[in-house]
C-alpha positions as CSV (number, residue, x, y, z in Angstrom):
1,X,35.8,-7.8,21.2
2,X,34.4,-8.0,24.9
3,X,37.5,-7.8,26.3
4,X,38.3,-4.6,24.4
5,X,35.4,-3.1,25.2
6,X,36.3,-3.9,29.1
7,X,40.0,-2.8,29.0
8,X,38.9,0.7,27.5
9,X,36.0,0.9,29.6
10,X,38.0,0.2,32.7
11,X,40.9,2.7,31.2
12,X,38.2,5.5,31.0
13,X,37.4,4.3,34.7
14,X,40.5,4.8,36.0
15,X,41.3,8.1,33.8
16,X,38.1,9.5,35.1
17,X,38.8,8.5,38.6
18,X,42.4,10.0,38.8
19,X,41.5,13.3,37.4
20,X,38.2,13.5,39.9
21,X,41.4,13.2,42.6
22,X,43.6,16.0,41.2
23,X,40.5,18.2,41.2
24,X,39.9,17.7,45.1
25,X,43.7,17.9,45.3
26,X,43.5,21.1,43.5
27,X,40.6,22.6,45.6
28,X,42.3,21.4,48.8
29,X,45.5,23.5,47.7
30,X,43.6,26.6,46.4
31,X,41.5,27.0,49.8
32,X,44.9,27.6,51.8
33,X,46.0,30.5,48.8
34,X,44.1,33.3,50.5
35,X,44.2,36.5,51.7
36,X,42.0,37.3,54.8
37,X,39.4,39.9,54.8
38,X,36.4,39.2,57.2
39,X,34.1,35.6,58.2
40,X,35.0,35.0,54.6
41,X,38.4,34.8,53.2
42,X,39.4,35.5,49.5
43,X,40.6,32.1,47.8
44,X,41.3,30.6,44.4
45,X,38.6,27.9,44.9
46,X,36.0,29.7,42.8
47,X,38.6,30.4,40.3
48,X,39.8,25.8,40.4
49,X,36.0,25.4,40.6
50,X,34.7,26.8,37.7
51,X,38.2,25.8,35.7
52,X,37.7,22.2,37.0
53,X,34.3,22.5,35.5
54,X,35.3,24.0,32.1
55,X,38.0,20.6,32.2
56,X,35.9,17.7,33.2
57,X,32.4,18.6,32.1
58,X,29.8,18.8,34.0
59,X,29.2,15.2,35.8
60,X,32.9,14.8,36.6
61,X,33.4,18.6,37.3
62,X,30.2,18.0,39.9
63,X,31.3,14.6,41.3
64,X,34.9,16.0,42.2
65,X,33.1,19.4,44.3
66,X,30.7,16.5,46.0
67,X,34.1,14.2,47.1
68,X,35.8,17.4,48.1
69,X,32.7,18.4,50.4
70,X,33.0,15.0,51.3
71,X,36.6,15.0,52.7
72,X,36.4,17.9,54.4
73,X,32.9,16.6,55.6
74,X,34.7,13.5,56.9
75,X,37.9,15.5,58.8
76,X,40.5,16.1,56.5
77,X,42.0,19.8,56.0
78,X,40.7,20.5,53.2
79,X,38.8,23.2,53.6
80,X,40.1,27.0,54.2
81,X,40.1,27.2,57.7
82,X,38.8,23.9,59.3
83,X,37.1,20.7,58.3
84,X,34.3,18.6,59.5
85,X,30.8,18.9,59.1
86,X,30.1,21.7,61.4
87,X,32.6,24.2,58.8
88,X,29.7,23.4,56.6
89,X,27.5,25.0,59.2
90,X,29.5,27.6,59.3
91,X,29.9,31.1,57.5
92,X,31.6,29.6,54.5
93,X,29.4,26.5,54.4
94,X,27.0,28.4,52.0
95,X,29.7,29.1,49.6
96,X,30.9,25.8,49.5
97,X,27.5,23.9,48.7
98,X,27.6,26.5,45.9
99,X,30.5,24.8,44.7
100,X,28.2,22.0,43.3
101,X,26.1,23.9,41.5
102,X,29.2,26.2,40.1
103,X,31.1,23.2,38.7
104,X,27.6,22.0,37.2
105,X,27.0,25.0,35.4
106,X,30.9,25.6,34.1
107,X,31.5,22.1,32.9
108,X,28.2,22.6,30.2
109,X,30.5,25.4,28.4
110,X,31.8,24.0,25.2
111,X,34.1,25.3,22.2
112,X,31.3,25.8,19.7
113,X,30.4,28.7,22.8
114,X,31.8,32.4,22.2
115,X,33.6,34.1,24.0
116,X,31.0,36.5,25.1
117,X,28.5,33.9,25.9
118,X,31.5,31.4,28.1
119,X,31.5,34.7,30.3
120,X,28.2,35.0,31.0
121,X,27.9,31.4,31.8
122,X,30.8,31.7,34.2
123,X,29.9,34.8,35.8
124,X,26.1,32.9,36.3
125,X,28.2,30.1,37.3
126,X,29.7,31.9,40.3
127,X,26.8,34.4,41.0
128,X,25.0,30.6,42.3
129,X,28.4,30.5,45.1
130,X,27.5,33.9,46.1
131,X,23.8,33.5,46.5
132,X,24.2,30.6,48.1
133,X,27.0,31.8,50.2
134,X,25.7,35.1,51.1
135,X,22.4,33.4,52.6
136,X,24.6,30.7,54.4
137,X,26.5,34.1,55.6
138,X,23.1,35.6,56.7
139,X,22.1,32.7,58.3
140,X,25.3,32.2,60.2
141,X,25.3,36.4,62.0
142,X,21.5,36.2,61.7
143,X,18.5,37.2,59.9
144,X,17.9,39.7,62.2
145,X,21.1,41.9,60.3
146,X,20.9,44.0,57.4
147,X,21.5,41.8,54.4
148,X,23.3,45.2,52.9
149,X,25.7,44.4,55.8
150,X,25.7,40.9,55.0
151,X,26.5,41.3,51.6
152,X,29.3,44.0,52.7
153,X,31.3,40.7,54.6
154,X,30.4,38.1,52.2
155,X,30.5,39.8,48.6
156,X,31.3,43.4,47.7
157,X,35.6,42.7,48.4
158,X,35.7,40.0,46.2
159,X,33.2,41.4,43.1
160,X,36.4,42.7,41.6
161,X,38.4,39.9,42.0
162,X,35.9,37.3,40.7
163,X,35.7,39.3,37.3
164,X,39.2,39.5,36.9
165,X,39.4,35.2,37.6
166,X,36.2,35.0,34.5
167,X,38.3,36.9,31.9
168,X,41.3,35.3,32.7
169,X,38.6,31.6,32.5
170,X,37.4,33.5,29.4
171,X,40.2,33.7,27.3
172,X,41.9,30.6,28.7
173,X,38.7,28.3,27.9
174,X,39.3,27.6,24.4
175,X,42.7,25.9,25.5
176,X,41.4,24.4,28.7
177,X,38.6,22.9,26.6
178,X,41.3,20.7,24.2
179,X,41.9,19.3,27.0
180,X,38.7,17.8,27.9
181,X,38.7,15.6,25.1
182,X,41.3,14.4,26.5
183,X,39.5,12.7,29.3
């Protein structure tokens, strides 16, 4: 009976563990799918972030965002323009630490959740990249600027965009939750 108890435990382990790998595999691609606009580019991270939350849950949603920061913390290219520590000093850094709290927030939504509500906690969840962001942004050019200015780089071209990636979220989440029990 021990041993049971062991060789699932340890096959939950390892399940766990290789999709917390995929995730930062999955954020590493989606950081080079961009389109340049300013200090900030447009990517699909927000989009793999608050998916990978709706996925894994919460813990292993926020565990993969932590080892991504992590390997781009630590050298490798994972990040959309650079890595190492100093990119997280940088005018994205803010973004990315919002990336934590993003995949926290998406990985509580569950199927018993309508639709109606699963948006608003995804557009909550990636309002906390841009506040975070946008004050890493300000930060970065300087609190002597204009935060309307601020806010002009490092949110108003991508407002659009993010709503269209929470409605696609939206109606996918149903489907992308099956899979979660999964894991």
């Amino acid at each position: 009976m021990e041993l049971t108890k062991n060789i699932i435990n340890n096959s939950k382990l390892i399940k766990s563990a290789l999709f917390v790998l995929i995730g930062t595999a999955l954020l590493a691609i989606s950081s080079k799918i961009q389109t340049p606009f300013t200090l900030v580019p447009a990517t699909m991270q927000t989009f793999v972030v608050m998916f990978i939350g709706i996925t894994l849950g919460h813990k292993l949603a926020t565990l993969t965002v932590l080892l991504y920061l992590i390997e781009g913390s630590f050298g490798l290219p994972v990040f959309a323009k650079g890595s190492g520590v100093g990119y997280l000093l940088g005018p994205t850094g803010g973004y990315l630490i919002g990336f934590i709290f993003t995949a926290f927030f998406a990985g509580h939504i569950n199927d018993k959740k309508d639709p109606l509500v699963i948006f608003i906690y995804l557009l909550f969840s990636v309002s906390i990249i841009y506040i975070l962001g946008l004050l890493g942004l300000w930060n970065y050019m300087g609190f002597d600027k204009n935060f309307t200015e601020v806010f002009s780089l490092g949110a108003k071209p991508f407002l659009l965009i993010e709503i269209y990636k929470i409605l696609i979220l939206t109606v996918l989440s149903k489907q992308i939750l099956k899979f979660r029990k999964f894991i």
